[in-house]
Residue frames relative to the residue before (quaternion, step in Angstrom):
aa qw qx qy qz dx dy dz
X 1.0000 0.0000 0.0000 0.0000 0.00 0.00 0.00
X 0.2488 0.7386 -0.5597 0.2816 3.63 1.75 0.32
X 0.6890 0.5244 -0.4576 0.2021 3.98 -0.08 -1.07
X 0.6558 0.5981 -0.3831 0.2558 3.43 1.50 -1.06
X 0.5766 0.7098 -0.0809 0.3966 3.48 1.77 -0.83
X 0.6225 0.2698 -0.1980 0.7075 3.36 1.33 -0.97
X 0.4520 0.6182 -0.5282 0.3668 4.17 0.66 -0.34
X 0.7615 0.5629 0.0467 0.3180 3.46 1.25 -1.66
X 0.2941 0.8593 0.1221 0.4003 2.24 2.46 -0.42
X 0.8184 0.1431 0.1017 0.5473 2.76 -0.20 -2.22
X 0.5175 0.5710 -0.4056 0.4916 3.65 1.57 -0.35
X 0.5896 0.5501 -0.2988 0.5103 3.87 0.68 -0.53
X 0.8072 0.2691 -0.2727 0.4490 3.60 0.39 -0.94
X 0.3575 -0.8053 0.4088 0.2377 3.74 1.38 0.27
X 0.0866 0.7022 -0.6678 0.2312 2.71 0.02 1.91
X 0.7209 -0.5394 0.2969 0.3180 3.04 -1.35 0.24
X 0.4436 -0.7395 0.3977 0.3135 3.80 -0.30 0.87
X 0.2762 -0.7392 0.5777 0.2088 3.86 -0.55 0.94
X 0.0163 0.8421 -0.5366 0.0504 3.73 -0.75 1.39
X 0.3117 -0.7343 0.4196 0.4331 3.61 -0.58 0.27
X 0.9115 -0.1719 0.2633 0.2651 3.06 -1.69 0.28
X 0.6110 -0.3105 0.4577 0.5663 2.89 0.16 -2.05
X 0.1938 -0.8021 0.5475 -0.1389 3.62 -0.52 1.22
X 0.0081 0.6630 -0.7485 0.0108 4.07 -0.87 1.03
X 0.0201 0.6186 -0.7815 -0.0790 3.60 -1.54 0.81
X 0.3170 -0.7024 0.6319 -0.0826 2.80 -1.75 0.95
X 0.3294 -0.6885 0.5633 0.3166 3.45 -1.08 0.60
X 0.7071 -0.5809 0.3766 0.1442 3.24 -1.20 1.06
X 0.2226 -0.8095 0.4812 0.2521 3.88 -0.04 0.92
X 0.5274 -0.6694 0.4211 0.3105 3.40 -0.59 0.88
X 0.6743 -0.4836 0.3591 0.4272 3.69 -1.39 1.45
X 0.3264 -0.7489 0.5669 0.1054 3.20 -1.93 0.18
X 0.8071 0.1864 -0.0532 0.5577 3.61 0.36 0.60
X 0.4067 -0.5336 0.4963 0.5510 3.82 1.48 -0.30
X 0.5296 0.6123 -0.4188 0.4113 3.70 1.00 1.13
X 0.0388 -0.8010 0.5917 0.0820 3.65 -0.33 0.70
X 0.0038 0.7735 -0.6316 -0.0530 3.68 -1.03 0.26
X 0.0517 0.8045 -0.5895 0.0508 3.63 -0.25 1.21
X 0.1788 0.8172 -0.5237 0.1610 3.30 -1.13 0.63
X 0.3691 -0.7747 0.5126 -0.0291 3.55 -1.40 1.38
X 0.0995 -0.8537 0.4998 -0.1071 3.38 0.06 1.41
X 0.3676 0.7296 -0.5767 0.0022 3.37 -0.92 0.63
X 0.1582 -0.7768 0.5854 -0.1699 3.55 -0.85 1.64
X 0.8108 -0.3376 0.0817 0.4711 3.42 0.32 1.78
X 0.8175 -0.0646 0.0584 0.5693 3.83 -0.38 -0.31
X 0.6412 0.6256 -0.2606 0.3600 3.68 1.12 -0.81
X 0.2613 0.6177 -0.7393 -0.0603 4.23 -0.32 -0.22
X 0.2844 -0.5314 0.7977 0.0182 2.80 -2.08 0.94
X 0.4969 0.6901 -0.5259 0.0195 3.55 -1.64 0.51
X 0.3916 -0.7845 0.4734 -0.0846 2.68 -1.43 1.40
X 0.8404 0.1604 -0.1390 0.4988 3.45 -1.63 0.89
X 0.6684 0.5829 -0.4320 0.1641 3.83 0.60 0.14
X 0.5916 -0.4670 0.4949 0.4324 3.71 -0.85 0.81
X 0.3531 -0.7761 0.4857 0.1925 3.30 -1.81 -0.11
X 0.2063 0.6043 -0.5023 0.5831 2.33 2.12 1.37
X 0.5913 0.6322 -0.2716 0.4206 3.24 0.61 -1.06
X 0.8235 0.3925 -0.1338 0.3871 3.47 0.69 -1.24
X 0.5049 0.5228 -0.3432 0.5950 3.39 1.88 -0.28
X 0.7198 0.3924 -0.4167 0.3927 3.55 0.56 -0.73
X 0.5473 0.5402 -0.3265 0.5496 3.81 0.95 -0.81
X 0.7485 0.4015 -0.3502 0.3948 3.93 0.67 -0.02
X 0.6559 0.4902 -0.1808 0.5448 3.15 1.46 -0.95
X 0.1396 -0.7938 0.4798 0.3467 3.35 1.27 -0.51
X 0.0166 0.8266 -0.5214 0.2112 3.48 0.25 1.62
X 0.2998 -0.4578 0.7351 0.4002 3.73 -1.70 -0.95
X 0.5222 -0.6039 0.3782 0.4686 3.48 -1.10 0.77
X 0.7085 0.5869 -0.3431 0.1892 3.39 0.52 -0.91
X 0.4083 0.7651 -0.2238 0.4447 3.17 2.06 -0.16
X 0.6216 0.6437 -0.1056 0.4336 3.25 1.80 -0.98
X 0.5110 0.7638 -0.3783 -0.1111 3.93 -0.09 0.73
X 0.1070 -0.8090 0.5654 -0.1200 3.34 -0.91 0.30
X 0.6467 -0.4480 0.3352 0.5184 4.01 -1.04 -0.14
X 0.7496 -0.4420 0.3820 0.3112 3.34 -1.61 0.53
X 0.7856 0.4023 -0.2961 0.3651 3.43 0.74 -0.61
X 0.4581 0.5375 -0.5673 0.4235 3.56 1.01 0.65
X 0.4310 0.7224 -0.3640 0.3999 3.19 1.13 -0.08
X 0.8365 0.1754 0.0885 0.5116 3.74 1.32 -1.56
X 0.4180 0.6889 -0.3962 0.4402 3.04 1.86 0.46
X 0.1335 0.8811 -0.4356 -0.1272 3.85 -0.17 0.34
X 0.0664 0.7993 -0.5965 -0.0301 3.59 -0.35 -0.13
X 0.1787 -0.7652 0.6164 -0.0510 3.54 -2.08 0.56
X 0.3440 -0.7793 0.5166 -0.0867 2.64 -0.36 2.99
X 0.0084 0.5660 -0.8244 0.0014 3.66 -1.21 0.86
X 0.0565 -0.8278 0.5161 -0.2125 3.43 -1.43 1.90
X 0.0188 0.8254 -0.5083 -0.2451 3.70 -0.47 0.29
X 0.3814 -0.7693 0.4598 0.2264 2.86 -0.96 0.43
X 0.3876 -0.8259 0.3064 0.2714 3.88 -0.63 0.71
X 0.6735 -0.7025 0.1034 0.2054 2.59 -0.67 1.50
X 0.6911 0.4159 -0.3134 0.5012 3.90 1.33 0.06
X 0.1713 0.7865 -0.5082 0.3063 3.72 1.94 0.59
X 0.6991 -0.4143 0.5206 0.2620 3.33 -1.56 0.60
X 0.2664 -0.5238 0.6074 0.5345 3.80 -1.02 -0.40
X 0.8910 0.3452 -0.1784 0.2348 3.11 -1.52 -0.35
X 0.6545 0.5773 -0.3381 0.3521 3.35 1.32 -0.10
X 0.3315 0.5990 -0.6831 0.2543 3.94 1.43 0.71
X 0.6488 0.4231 -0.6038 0.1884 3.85 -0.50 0.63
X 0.4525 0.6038 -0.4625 0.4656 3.48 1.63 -0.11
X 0.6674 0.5517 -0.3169 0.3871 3.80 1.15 -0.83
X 0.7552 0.3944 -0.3508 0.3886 3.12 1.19 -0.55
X 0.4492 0.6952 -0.4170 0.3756 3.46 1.19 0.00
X 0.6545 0.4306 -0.3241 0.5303 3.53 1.26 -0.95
X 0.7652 0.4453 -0.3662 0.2865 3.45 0.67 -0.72
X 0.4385 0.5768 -0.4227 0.5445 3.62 1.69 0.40
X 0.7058 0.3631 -0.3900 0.4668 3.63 0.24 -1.08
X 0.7812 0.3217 -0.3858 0.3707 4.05 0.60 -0.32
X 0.6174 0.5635 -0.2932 0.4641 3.69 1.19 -0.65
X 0.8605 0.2708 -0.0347 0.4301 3.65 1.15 -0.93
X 0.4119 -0.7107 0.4449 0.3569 2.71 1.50 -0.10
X 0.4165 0.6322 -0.6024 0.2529 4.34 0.56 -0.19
X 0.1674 -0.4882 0.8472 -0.1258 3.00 -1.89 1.42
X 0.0175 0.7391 -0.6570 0.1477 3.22 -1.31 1.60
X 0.0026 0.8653 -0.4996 0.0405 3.23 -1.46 0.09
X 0.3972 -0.8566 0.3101 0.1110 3.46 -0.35 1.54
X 0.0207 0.6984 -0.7120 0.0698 3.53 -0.90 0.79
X 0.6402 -0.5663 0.5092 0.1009 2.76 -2.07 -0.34
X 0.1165 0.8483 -0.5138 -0.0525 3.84 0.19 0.31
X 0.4492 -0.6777 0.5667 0.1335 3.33 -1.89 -0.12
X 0.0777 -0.8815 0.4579 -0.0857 3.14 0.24 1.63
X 0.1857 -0.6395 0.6742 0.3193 3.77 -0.88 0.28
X 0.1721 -0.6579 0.7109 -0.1792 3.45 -0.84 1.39
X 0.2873 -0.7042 0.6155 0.2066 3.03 -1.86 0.91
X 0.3601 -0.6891 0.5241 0.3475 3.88 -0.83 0.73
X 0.1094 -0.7493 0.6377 0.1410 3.41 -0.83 0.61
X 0.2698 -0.8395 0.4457 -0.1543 3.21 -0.49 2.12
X 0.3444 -0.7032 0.4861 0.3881 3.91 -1.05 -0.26
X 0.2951 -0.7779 0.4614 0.3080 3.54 -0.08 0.77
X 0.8496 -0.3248 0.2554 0.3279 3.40 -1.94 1.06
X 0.7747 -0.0454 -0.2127 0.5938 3.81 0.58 -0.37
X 0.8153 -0.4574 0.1810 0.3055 2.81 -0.61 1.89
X 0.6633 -0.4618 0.4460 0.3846 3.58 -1.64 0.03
X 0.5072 -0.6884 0.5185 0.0085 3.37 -1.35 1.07
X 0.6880 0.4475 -0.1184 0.5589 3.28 1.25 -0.76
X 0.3506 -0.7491 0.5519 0.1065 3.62 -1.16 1.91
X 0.4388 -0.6058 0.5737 0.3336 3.74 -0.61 1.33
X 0.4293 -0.6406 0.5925 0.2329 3.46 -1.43 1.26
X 0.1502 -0.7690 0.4907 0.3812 3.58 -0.96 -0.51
X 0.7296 -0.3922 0.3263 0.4555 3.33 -1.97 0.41
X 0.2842 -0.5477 0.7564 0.2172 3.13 -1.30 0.02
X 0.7564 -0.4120 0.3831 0.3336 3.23 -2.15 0.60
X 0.7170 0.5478 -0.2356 0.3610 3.59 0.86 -1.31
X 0.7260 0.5358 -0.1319 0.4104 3.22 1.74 -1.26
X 0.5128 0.5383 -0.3644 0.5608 3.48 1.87 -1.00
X 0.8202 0.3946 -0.3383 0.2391 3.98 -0.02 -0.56
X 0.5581 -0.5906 0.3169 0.4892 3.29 2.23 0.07
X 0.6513 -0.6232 0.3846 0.1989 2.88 -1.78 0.35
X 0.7183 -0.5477 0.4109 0.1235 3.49 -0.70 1.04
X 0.6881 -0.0889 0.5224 0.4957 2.81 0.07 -2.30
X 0.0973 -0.7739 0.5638 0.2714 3.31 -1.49 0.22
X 0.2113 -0.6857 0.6955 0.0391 3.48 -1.43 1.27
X 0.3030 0.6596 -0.6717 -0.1481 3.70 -0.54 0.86
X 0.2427 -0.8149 0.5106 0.1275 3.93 -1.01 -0.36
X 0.4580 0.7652 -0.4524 -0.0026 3.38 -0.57 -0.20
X 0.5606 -0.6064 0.5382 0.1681 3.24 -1.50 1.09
X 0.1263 0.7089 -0.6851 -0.1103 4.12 -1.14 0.60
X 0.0459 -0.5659 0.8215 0.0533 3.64 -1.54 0.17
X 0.7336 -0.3378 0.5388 0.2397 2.29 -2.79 -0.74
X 0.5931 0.5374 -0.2593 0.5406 3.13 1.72 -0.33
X 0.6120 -0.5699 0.2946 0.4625 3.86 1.24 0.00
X 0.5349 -0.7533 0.3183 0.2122 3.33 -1.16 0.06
X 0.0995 -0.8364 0.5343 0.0704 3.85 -0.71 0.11
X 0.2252 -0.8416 0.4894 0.0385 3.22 -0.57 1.90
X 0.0855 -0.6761 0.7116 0.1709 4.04 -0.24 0.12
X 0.0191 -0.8111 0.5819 -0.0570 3.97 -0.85 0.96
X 0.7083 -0.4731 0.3868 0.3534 3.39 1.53 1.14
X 0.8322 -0.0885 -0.0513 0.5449 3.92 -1.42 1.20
X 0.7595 -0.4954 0.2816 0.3138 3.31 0.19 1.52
X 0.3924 0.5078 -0.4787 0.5991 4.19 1.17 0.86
X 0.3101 0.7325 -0.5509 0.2523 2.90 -1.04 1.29
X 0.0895 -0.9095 0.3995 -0.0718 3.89 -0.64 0.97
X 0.1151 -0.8257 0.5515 0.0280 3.92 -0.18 1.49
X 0.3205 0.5717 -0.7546 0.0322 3.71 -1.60 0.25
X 0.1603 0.5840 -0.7371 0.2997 1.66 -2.03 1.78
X 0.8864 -0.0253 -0.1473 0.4381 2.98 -0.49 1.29
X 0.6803 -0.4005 0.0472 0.6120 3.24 0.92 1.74
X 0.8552 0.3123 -0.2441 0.3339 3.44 0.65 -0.09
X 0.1300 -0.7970 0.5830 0.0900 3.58 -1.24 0.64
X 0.1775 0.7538 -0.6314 0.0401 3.40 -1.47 1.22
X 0.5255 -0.6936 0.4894 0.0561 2.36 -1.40 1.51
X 0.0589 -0.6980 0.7097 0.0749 3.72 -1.33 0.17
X 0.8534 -0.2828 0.0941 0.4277 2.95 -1.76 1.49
X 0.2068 0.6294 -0.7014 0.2629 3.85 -0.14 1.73
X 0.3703 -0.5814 0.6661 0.2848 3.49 -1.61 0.76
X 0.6349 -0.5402 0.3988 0.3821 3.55 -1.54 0.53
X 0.4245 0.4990 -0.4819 0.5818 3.82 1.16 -0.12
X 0.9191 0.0571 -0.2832 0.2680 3.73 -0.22 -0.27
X 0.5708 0.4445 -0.5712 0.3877 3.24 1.21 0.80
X 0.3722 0.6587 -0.4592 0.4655 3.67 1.18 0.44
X 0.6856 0.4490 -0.1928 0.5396 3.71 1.05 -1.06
X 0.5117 0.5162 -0.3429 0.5951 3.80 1.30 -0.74
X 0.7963 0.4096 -0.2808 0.3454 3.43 -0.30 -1.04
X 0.5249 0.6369 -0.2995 0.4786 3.44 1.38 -1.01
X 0.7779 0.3850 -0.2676 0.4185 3.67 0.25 -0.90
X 0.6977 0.2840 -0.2774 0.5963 4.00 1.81 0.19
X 0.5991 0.4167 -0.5191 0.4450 3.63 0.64 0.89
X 0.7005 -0.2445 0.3906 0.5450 3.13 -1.90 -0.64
X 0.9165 0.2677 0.0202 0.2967 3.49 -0.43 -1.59
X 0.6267 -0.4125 0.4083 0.5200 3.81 -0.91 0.13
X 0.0826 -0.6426 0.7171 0.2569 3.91 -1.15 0.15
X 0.3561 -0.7635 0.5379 0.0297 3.14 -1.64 0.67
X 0.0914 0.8972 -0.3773 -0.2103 3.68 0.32 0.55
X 0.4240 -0.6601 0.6052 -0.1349 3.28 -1.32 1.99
X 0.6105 0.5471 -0.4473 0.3575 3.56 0.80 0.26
X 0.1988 -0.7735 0.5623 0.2145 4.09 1.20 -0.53
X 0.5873 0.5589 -0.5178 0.2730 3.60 0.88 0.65
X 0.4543 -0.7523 0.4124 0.2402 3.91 -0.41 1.26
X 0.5147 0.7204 -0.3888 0.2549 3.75 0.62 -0.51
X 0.5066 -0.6089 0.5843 0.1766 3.23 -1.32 -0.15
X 0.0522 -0.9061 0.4091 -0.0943 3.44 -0.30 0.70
X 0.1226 -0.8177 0.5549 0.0920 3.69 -0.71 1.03
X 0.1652 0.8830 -0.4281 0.0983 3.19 -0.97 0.77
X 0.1438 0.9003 -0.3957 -0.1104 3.54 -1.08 -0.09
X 0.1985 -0.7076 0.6777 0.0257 3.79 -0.82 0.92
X 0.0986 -0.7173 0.6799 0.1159 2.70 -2.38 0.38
X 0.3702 -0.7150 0.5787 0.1299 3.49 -1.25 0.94
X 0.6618 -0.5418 0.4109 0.3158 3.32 -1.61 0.27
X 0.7510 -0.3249 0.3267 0.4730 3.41 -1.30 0.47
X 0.6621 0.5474 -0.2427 0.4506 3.52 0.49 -1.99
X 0.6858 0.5564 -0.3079 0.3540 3.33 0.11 -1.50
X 0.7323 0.5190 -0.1675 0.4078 3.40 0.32 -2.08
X 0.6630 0.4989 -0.3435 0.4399 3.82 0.92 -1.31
X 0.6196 0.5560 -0.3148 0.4559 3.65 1.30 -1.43
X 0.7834 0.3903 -0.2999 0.3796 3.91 0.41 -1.04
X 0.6701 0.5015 -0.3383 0.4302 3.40 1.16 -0.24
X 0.3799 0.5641 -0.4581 0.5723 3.88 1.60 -0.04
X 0.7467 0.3114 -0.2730 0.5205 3.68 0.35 -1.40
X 0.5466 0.3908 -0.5637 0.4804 4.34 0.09 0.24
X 0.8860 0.1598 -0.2864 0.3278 3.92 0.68 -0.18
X 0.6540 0.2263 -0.5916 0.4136 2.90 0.64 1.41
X 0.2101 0.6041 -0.6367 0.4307 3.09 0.66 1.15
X 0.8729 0.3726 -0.0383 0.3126 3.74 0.94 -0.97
X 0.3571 -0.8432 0.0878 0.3921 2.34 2.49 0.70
X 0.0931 0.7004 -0.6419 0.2979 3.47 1.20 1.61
X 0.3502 -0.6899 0.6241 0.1091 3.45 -1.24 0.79
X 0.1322 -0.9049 0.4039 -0.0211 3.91 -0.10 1.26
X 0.4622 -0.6227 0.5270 0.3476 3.96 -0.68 0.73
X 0.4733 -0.7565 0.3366 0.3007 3.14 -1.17 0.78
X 0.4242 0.6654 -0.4037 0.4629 3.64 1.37 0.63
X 0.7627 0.3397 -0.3284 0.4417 3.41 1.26 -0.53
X 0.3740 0.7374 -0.3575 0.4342 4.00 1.99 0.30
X 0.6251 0.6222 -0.2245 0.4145 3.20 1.68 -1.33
X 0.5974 0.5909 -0.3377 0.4241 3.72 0.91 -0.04
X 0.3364 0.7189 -0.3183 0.5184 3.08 1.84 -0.50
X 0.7677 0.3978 -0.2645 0.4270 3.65 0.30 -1.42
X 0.7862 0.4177 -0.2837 0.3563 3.67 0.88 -1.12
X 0.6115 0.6160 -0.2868 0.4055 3.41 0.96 -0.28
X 0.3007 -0.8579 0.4071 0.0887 3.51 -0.76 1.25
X 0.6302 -0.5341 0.4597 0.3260 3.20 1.26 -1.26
X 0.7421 0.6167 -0.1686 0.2013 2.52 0.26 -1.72
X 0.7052 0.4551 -0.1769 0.5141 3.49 1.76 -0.63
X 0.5945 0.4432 -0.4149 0.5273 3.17 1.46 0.49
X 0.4944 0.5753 -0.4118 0.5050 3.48 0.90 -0.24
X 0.6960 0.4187 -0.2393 0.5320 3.96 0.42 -1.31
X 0.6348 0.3493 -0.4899 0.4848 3.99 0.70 -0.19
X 0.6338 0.5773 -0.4105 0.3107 3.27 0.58 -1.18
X 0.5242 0.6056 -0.3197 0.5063 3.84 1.09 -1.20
X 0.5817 0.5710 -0.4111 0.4081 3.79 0.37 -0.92
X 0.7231 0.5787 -0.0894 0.3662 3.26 0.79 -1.36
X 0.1017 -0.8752 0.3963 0.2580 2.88 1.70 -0.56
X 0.4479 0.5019 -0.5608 0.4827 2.78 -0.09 2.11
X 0.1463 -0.8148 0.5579 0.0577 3.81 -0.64 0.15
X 0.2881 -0.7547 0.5565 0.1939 3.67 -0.91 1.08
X 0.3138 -0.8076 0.4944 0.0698 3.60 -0.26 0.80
X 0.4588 -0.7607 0.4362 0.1435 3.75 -0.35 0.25
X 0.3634 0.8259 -0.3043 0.3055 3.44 0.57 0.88
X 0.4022 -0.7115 0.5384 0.2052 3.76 -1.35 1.02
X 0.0755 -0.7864 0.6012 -0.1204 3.54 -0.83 1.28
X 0.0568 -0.7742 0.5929 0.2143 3.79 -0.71 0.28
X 0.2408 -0.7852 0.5623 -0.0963 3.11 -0.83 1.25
X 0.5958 -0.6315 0.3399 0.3616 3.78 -1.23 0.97
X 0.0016 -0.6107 0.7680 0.1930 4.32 -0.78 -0.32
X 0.2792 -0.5260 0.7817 0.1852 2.11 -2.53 -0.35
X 0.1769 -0.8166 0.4989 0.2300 3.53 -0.29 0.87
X 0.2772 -0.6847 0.5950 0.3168 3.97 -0.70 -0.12
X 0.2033 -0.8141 0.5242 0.1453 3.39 -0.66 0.90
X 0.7606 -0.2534 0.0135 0.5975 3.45 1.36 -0.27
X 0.1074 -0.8461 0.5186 -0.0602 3.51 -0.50 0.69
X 0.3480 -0.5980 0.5949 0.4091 4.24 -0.61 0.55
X 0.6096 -0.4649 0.6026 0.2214 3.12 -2.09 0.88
X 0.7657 0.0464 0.0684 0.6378 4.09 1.06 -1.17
X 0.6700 -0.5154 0.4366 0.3080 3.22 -1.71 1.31
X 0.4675 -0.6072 0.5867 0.2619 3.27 -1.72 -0.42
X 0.5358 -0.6444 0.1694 0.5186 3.34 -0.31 1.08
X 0.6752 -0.5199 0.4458 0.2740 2.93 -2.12 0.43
């Protein structure tokens, strides 16, 4: 949670602010078919994104976990879609410093950091040892990244995340597999289908394929929580799975894996939003 701290940082010692170019946001066209397709594109001077909340977009500036993110429910269902250039003598890697400016001028967002207390699962290595064979780098992956391509597709039929240098994660239909994720992002995967933040406690750097499966109950319950985690607004008949669902069959895959989510109280950085426009200023 070090980035939120030095983010805060470099704004204090008054450096120079990194803006783009020239920037169009867009409300978001509404899903097609009970199909969503969201996705974050950047290809040299160009970023491209789509379908994200402005929760979404604060965390992806701050470089956060969503849960890290607070503020009123409706950043939650606000969406919108930024086509940007970036200028051309920018740092790599620094289009989330750009998007921070382009919130504080397009939205007006004022924020502000604190501490909170979260029950969080730890996401540990269990007693006989991890279970899972470290994948290796490829040629494409040892020389680094390029660019960034993430994507992902949700229905009623589950979801499927592509997160860019061959890392990449589907459930759907009681089942979830992963591809070449470090334990920082299947801690960050898993987080967005449980009750509680996961936390990864394991210090192991690899990369990791894999896959498990949960019960009916379970699978129906974690996919209710992946949408409103994504600020999908739900009938109260589909909340009621909440009540019937135990767990208990994600915990016993996870074990397979040899690992073990542990149950535990952790304080952890936020960002609060003190106030923020509902829509941008014109383009």
């Amino acid at each position: 949670m070090k980035a939120i701290a030095f983010l805060f940082a470099v704004a204090a010692f008054g450096q120079p602010r990194l803006e783009f170019e020239v920037a169009s946001i867009r409300a978001s066209a509404a899903p097609g078919a009970g199909r969503v397709n969201v996705g974050v594109h950047v290809d040299g001077a160009q970023v491209s994104i789509t379908y994200l909340s402005l929760r979404e977009y604060i965390r992806t500036a701050y470089r956060l976990k969503d849960f890290q993110v607070l503020g009123p429910e409706w950043l939650g269902s606000q969406r919108f879609d930024i086509v940007a250039k970036v200028p051309a003598d920018a740092p790599p890697g620094r289009v989330p410093e750009m998007l921070q400016a382009l919130l504080e001028d397009r939205f007006q967002l004022k924020l502000h950091q604190e501490m909170k207390e979260f029950p969080v699962y730890g996401l540990l290595v269990a007693k006989d040892g991890l279970k899972m064979q470290e994948a290796p780098a490829d040629s494409a992956e040892a020389a680094g990244p390029t660019g960034v391509n993430i994507s992902a597709t949700g229905s009623q039929a589950g979801t499927s995340v592509d997160l860019g240098r061959g890392s990449s994660f589907s459930f759907g239909n009681g089942r979830f597999e992963g591809t070449k994720l470090t334990m920082a992002s299947i801690a960050e995967t898993f987080t967005r289908f449980l009750d509680r933040p996961v936390v990864d406690m394991t210090d192991f750097k690899g990369r990791y394929s894999f896959m498990l499966d949960v019960s009916p109950e379970d699978y129906q319950a974690m996919m209710v929580r992946s949408a409103i985690s994504a600020g999908v607004v739900l009938p109260p008949q589909a909340l009621r799975v909440l009540d019937s669902a135990s767990g208990d069959s994600v915990f016993a895959a996870v074990q397979k894996l040899g690992l073990r989510l542990e149950p535990r109280r952790a304080k952890l950085e936020v960002v609060v939003v003190d106030s923020m426009a509902k829509t941008p200023t014109e383009n």
